[in-house]
C-alpha positions in Angstrom: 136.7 20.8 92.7 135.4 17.4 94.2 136.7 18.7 97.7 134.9 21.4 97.4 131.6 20.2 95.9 132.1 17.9 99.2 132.4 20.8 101.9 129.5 22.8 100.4 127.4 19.9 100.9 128.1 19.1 103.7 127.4 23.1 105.0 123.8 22.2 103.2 123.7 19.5 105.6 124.7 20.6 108.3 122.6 23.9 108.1 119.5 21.5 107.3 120.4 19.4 111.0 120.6 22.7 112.5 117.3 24.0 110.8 115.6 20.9 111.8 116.8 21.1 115.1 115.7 24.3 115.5 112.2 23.9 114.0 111.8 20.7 116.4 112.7 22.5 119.1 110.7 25.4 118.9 107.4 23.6 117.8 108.0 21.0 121.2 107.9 24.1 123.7 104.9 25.3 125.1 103.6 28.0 123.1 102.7 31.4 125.5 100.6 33.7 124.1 103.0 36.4 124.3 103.0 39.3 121.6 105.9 41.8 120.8 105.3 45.0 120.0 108.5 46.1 118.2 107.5 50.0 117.4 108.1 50.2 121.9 110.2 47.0 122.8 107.8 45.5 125.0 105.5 42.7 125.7 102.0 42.1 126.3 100.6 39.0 128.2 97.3 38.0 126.3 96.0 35.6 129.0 97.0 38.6 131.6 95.2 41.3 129.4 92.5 38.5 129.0 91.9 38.2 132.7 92.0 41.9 133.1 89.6 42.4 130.5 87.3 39.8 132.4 87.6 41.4 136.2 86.4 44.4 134.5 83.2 43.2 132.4 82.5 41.6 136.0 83.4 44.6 138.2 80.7 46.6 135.6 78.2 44.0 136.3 78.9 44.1 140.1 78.3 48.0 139.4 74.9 47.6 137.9 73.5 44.5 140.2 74.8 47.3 143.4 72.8 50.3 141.2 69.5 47.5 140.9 69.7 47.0 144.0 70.4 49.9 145.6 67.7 52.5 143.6 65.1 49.5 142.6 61.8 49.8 144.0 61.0 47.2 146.5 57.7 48.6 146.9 55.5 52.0 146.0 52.7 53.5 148.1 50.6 56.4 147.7 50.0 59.0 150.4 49.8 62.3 151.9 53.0 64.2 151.7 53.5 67.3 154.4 55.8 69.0 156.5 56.5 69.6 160.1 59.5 71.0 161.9 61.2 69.3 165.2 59.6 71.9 167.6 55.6 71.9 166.4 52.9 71.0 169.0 53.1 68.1 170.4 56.9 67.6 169.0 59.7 66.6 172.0 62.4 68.2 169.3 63.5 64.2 169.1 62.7 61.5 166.3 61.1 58.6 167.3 63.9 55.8 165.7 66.6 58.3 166.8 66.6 60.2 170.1 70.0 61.3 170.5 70.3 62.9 167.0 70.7 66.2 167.9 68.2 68.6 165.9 67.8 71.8 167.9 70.0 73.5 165.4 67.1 73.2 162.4 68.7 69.9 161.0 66.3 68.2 158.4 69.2 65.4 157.0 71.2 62.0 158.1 74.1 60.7 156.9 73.7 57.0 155.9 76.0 54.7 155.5 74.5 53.4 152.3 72.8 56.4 150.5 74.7 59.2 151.7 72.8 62.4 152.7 69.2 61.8 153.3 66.2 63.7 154.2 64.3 62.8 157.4 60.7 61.9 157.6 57.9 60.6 159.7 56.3 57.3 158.5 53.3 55.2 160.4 54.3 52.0 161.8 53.9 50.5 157.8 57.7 51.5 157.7 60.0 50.7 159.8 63.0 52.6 161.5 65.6 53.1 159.0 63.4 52.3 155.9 64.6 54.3 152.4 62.1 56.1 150.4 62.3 57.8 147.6 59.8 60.4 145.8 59.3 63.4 143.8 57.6 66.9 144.3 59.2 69.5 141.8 57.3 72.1 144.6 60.5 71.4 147.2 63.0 69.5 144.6 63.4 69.5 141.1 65.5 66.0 141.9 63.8 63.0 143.7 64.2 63.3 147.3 65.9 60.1 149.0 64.8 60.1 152.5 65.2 57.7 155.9 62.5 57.2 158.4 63.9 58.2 161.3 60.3 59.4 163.3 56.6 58.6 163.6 53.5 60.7 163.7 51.0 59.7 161.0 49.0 57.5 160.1 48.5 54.8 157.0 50.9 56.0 154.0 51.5 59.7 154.7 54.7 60.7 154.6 56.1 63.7 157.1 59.2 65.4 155.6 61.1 67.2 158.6 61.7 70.9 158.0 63.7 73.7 159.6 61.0 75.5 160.6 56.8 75.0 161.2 56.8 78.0 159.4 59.0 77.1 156.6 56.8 73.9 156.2 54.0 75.0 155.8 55.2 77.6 153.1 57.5 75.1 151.2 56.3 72.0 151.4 52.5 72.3 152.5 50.3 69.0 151.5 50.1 67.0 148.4 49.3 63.9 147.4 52.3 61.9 146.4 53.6 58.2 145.6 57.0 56.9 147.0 59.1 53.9 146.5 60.7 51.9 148.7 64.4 51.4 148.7 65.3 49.9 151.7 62.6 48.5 154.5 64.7 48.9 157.6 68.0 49.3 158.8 70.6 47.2 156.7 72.1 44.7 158.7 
């Protein structure tokens, strides 16, 4: 009985060592911050998820600075809004900023690199070439219009929206009074 009162404890002690050992040697390791999820066998890197989590908070805020900067006001005038078409009098059928784009085919729009597809207008010397604008008439547009300079032709704040036709402008767009924003003054460089 002795011998065996003996053997047991020394199993105690020798699981106790090896508990010890155990707890020692898992407490001493650097602790990741790793979680299991045992419902699909697989783990998930916290500080990973973490940085993840961050690049996309900042890619959102990259969004909305780019959206600020892009459609924020830079400035807002108020003018005389009307129409004209490539071929009135006194028209060469090319825009000022932009003589080799190619209009003889009733093309009022240009492709930006920044804005997309833009209307075309005539501006005074206030705006230069390749300045964005943006403003509303409900009368051509229920949406704001976004529109380049691309031609002069007036004079202080007037704006001159490019249309297919002389005809066509003066049916469509006529003149009003209107007040546009500035987007972009000049060509982005």
């Amino acid at each position: 009985m002795k011998k065996k009162l003996s053997y047991i404890r020394n199993i105690i002690k020798l699981s106790i060592i090896i508990i010890s050992i155990f707890c020692i040697k898992t407490s001493s390791t650097k602790s990741e911050a790793l979680s299991t999820n045992e419902n699909f066998n697989k783990s998930i890197d916290l500080s990973t998820m973490a940085i993840f989590i961050n690049k996309e908070e900042e890619k959102k805020a990259n969004e909305e600075a780019l959206q600020t900067y892009l459609w924020g006001s830079l400035d807002s005038y108020t003018g005389d809004l009307t129409g004209y078409g490539a071929f009135c009098p006194k028209c060469t059928g090319r825009l000022a900023c932009m003589s080799n784009l190619d209009l003889s085919n009733g093309r009022t729009t240009y492709d930006d690199k920044t804005y997309g597809t833009v209307r075309i207008v005539a501006s005074s010397n206030n705006l230069p070439c390749g300045s964005i604008i943006k403003f509303t008439n409900k009368k051509i547009d229920p949406e704001p219009i976004i529109a380049i300079v691309l031609d002069r032709g007036v004079l202080g704040n007037s704006i001159d929206l490019l249309a297919p036709s002389e005809d066509y402008a003066l049916k469509y767009i006529g003149r009003s009074s209107i007040t546009y924003d500035v987007l972009r003054i000049g060509w982005e460089k």
